[in-house]
C-alpha positions as CSV (number, residue, x, y, z in Angstrom):
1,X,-36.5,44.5,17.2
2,X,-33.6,42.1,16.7
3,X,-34.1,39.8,14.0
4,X,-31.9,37.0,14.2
5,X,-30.1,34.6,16.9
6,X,-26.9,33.5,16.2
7,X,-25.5,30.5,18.3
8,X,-22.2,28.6,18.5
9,X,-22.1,25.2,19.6
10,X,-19.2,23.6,20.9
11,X,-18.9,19.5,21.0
12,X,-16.1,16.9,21.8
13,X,-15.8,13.8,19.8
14,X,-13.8,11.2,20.6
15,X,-12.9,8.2,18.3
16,X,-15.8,8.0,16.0
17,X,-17.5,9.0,12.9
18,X,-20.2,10.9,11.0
19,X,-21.6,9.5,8.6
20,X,-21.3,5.8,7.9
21,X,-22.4,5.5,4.2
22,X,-19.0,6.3,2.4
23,X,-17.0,6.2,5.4
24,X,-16.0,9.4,7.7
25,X,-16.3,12.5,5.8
26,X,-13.2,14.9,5.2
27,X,-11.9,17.5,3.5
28,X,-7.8,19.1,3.2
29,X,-7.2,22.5,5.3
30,X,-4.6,24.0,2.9
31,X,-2.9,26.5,5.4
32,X,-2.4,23.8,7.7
33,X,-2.1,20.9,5.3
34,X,-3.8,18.5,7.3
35,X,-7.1,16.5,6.3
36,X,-9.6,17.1,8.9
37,X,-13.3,15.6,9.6
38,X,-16.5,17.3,9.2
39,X,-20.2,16.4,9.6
40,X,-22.2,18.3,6.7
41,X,-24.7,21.3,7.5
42,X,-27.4,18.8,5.9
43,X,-26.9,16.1,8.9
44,X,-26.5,18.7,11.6
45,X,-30.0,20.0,10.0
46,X,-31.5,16.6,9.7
47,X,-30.3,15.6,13.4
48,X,-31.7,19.1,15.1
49,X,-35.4,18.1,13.2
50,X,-35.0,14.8,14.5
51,X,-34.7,15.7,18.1
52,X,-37.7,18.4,17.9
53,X,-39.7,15.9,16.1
54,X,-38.6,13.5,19.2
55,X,-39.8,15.8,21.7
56,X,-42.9,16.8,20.4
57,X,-44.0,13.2,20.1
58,X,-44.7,14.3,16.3
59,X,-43.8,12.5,13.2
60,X,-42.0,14.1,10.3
61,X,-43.5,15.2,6.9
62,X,-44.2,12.1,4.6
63,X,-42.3,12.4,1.5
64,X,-43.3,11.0,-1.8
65,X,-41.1,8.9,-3.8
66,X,-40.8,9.1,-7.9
67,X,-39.6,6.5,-10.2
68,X,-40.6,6.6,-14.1
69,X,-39.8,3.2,-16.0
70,X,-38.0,4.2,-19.2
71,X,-37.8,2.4,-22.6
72,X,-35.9,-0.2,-21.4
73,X,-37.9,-1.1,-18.9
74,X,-36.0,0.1,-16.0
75,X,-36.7,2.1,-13.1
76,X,-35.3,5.9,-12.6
77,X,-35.3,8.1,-10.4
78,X,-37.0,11.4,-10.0
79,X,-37.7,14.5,-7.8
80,X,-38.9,13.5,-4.5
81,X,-41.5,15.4,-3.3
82,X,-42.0,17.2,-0.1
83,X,-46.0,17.9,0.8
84,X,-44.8,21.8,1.3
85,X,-47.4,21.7,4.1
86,X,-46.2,24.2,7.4
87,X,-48.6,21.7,9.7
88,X,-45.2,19.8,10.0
89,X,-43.3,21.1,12.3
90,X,-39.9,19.8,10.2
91,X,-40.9,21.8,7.3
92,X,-42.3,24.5,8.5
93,X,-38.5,24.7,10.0
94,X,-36.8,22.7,7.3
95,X,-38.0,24.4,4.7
96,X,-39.7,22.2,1.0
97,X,-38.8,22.8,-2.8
98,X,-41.0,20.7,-4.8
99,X,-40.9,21.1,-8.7
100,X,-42.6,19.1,-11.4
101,X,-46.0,19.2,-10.0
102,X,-47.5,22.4,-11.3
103,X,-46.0,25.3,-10.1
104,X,-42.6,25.1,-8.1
105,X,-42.8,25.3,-4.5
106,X,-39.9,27.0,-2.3
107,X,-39.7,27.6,1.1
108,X,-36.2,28.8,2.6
109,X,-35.7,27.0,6.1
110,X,-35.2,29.9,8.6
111,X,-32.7,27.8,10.2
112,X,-29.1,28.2,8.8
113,X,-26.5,25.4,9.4
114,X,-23.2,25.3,8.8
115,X,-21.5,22.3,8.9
116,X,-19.7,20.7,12.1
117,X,-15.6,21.1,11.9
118,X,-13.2,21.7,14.1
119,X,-12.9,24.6,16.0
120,X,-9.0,24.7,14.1
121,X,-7.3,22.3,12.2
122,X,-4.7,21.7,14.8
123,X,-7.2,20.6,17.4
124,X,-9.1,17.1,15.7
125,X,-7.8,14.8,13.9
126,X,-8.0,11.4,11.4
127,X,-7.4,7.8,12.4
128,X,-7.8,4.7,10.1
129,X,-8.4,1.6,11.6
130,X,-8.8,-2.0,10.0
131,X,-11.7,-3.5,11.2
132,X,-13.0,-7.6,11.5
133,X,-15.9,-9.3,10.9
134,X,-14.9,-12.5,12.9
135,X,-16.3,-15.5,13.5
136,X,-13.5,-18.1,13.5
137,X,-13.5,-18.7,17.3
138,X,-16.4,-21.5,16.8
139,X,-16.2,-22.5,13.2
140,X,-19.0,-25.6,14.0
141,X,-22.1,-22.5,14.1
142,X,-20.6,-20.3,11.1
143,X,-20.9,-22.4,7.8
144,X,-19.4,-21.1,4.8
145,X,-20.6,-21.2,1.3
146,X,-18.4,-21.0,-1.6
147,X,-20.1,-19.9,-5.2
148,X,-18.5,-21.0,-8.6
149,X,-21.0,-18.4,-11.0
150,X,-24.3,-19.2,-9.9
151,X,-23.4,-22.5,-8.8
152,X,-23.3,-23.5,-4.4
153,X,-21.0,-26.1,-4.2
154,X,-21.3,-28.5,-1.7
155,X,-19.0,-29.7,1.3
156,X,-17.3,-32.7,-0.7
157,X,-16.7,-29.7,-3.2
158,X,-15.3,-27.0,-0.9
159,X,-13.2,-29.9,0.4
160,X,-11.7,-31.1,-2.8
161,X,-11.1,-27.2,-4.1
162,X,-9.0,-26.5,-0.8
163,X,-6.7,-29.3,-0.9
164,X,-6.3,-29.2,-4.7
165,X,-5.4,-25.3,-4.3
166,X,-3.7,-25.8,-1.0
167,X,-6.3,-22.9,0.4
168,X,-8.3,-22.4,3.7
169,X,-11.3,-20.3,4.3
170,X,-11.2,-18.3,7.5
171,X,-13.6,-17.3,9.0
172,X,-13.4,-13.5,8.8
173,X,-13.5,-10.9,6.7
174,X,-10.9,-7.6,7.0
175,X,-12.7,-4.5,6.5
176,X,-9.7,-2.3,5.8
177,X,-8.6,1.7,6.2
178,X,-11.6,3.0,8.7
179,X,-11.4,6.7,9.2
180,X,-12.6,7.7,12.6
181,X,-11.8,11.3,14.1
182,X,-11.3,13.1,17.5
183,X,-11.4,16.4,18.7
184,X,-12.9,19.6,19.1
185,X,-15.6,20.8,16.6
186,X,-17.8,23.7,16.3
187,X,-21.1,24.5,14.6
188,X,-22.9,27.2,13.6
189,X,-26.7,28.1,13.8
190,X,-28.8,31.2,12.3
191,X,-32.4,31.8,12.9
192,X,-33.8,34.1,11.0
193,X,-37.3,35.4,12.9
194,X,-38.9,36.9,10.7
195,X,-39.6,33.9,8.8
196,X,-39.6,31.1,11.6
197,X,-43.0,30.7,11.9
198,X,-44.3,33.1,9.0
199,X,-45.1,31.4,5.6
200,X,-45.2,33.9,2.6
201,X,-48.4,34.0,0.3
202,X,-47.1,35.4,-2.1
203,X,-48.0,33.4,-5.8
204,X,-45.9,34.8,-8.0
205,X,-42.9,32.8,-6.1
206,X,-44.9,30.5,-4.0
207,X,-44.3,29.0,-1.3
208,X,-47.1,27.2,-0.5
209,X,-50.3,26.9,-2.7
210,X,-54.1,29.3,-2.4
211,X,-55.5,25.4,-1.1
212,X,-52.9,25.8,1.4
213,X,-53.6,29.5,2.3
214,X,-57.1,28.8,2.5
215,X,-56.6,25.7,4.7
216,X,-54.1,27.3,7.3
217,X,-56.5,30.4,7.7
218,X,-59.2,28.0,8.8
219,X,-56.4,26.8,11.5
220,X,-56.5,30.1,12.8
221,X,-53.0,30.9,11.3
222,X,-53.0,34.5,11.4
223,X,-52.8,37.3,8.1
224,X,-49.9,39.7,8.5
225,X,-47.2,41.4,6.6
226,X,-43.3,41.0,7.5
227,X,-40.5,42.7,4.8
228,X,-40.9,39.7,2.5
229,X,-44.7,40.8,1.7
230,X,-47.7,39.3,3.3
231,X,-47.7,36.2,5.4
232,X,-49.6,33.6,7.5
233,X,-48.3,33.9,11.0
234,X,-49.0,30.3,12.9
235,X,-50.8,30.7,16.4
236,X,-49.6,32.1,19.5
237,X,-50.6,28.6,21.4
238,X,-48.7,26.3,19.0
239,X,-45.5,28.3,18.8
240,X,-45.8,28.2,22.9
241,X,-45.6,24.5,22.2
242,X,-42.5,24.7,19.4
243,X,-40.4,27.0,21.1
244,X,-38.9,25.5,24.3
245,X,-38.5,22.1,22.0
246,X,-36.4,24.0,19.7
247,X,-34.2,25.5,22.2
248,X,-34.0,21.9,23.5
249,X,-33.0,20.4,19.8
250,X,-30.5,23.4,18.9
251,X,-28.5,22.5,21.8
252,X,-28.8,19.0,22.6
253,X,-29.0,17.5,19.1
254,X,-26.8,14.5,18.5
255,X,-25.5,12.7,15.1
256,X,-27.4,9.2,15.4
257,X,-26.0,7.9,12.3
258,X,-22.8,6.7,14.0
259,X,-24.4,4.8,16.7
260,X,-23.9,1.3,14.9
261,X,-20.1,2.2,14.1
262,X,-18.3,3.5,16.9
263,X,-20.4,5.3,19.9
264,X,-19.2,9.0,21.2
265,X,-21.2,10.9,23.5
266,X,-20.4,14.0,21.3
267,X,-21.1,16.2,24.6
268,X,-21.7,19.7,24.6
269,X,-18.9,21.8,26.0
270,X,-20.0,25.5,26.0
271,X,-22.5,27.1,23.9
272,X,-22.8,31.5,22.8
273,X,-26.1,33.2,21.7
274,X,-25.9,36.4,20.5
275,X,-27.9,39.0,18.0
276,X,-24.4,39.6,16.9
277,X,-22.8,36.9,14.7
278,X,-19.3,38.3,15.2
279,X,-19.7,37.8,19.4
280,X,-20.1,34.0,19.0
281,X,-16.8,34.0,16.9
282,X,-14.9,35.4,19.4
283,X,-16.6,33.6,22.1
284,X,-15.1,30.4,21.4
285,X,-12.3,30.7,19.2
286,X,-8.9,29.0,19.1
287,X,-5.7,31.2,19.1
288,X,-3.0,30.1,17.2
289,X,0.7,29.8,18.9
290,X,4.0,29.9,17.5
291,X,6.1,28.1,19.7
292,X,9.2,28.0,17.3
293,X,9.1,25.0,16.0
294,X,5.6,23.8,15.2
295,X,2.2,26.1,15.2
296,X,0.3,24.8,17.8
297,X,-3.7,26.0,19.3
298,X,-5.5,26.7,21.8
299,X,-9.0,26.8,22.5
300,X,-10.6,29.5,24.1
301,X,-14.3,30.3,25.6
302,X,-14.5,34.1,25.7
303,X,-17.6,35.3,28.5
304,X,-16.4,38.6,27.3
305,X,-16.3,38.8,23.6
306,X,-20.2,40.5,23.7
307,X,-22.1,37.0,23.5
308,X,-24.2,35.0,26.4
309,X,-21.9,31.8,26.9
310,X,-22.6,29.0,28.8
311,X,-20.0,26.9,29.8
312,X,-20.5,23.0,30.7
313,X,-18.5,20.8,33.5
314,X,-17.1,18.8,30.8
315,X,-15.6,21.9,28.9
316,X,-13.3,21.6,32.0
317,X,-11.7,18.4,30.8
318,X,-9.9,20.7,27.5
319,X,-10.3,24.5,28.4
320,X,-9.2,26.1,31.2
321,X,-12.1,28.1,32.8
322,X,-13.4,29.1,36.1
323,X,-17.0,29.2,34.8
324,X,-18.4,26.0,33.9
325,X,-21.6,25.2,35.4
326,X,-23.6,22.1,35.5
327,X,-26.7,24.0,34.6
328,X,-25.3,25.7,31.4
329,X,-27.3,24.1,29.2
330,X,-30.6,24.3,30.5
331,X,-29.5,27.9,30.8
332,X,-28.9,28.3,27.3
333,X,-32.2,27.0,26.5
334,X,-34.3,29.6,28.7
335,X,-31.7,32.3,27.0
336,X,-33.2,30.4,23.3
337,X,-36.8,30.3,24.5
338,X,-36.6,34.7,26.0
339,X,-35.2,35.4,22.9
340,X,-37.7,33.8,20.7
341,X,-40.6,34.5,22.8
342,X,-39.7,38.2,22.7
343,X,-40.5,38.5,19.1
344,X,-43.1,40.3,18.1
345,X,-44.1,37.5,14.8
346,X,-47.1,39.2,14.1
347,X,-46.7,43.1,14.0
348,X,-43.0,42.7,12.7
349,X,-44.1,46.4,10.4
């Protein structure tokens, strides 16, 4: 019984960015010496739990908050804490840790992410842009304020300032040295089966607490062993509801973050499953080419490096292929939802 699904993801990205809170993310490729873009195997998580929580209609796991107010009267803050309850779909795929609240709570997501980069260094790349925030072309509906300390000074004020300093106060601001990036990235995905719908109840690491047990055995989760030690195994019917979502989410995720900034499609171009992580390596790869004077790449999708690839129209655009389908990625969900089905969760011993 094969106990893990590996899957590659291909994407295109074209002129954008993945995170918008410090600016495009990045990090130096020494054997090529170029500094390439990357989203983080946190975001690609957070974005997959987002679109299953999406297409079950379900909301995600409320998370507490912690602030102490120390001797100065300020606020600090502490652990947040996840409810470590499996009834949510996000962390009984997500996985919890929760520590300072009696016992600490672990639970390992059975999903593992790697971040999103690109499928070589030679094939994406870093822009930087400067950016405007302008308003100048009607200067009557845009006042402007101007702040000596905590003082507003008024329009006789502003007035006298400028033509004693010889100044004028556009109306826009520069936002300078925007990062966005384009080209070809890949991510990785590992789903461990044993534990994607098996919670351990084992107290002497917990992962969730004898309330818990006691609770999810009243749900009709059911009592079973797996190599980990004994575990609550969640229903037949509600992983019949999980699955094909899943499938959906691993393959049609999208970073949202970026929407405000600068909008890519991010479009799937091929996608390999396999039982064998080395298959989806060599599924869609890039070969490196030594033309004499510069290295250059070249991406390939491999249908026969071992793996089940599925190959998009849009793949078309960038790789030469003769197998693209417009179905592929519905496809490569029924191939997501056979394998997982196929697992036997309960007698895994």
């Amino acid at each position: 019984m094969n106990q893990f699904i590996y899957l590659r993801g291909l994407k295109h990205a074209e002129h954008t960015v993945f995170c918008v809170q410090d600016g495009q993310k990045t990090y130096f490729d020494p054997q090529f010496n170029r500094v390439v873009a990357y989203s983080s195997g946190q975001q690609v998580k957070r974005s997959i739990l987002q679109a299953l929580t999406d297409e079950l209609g379900v909301q995600m796991a409320p998370v507490t908050f912690n602030y102490n107010i120390n001797a100065k009267q300020e606020l600090e803050n502490k652990e947040p804490w996840s409810p470590c309850d499996p009834k949510f779909v996000d962390q009984l795929l997500g996985g919890w840790m929760r520590a300072g609240d009696g016992p600490t709570k672990k639970r390992r997501s059975p999903l593992s992410i790697s971040a999103m980069r690109p499928i070589h260094p030679l094939l994406a790349g870093v822009d930087k842009e400067n950016l405007t925030f302008d308003r100048s072309d009607h200067p009557n509906l845009h006042p402007v304020n101007v702040r000596m300390g905590d003082k507003l000074l008024t329009e006789e004020e502003i007035e006298e300032y400028l033509q004693t300093n010889e100044r004028t106060l556009p109306r826009r601001n520069w936002i300078p040295e925007n990062a966005r990036t384009s080209g070809l990235f890949v991510y990785d995905i590992a789903i461990d089966l044993r534990t994607l719908f098996s919670v351990s109840t084992n107290q002497h690491e917990p992962e969730i607490s004898k309330e818990m047990i006691e609770e999810l055995k009243t749900k009709g989760w059911v009592l079973s062993k797996n190599v980990f030690g004994e575990c609550l195994v969640l229903p037949k019917d509600e992983r019949e509801k999980i699955i094909p979502a899943l499938a959906k989410s691993l393959i049609n995720w999208r970073i949202t973050s970026n929407q405000a900034r600068t909008f890519s499609l991010m479009e799937t171009l091929a996608i390999a499953i396999s039982d064998n992580a080395n298959t989806i390596a060599g599924a869609i790869r890039a070969k490196l080419i030594d033309d004499g004077e510069k290295p250059k790449a070249k991406p390939i999708v491999d249908a026969t490096a071992g793996a089940n690839v599925f190959v998009t129209l849009p793949c078309a655009n960038y790789i030469v292929t003769e197998s693209e389908s417009a179905e592929a990625l519905q496809k490569a969900e029924d191939k997501l939802i056979e394998m997982m089905r196929n697992f036997d969760y309960e007698n895994q011993l």
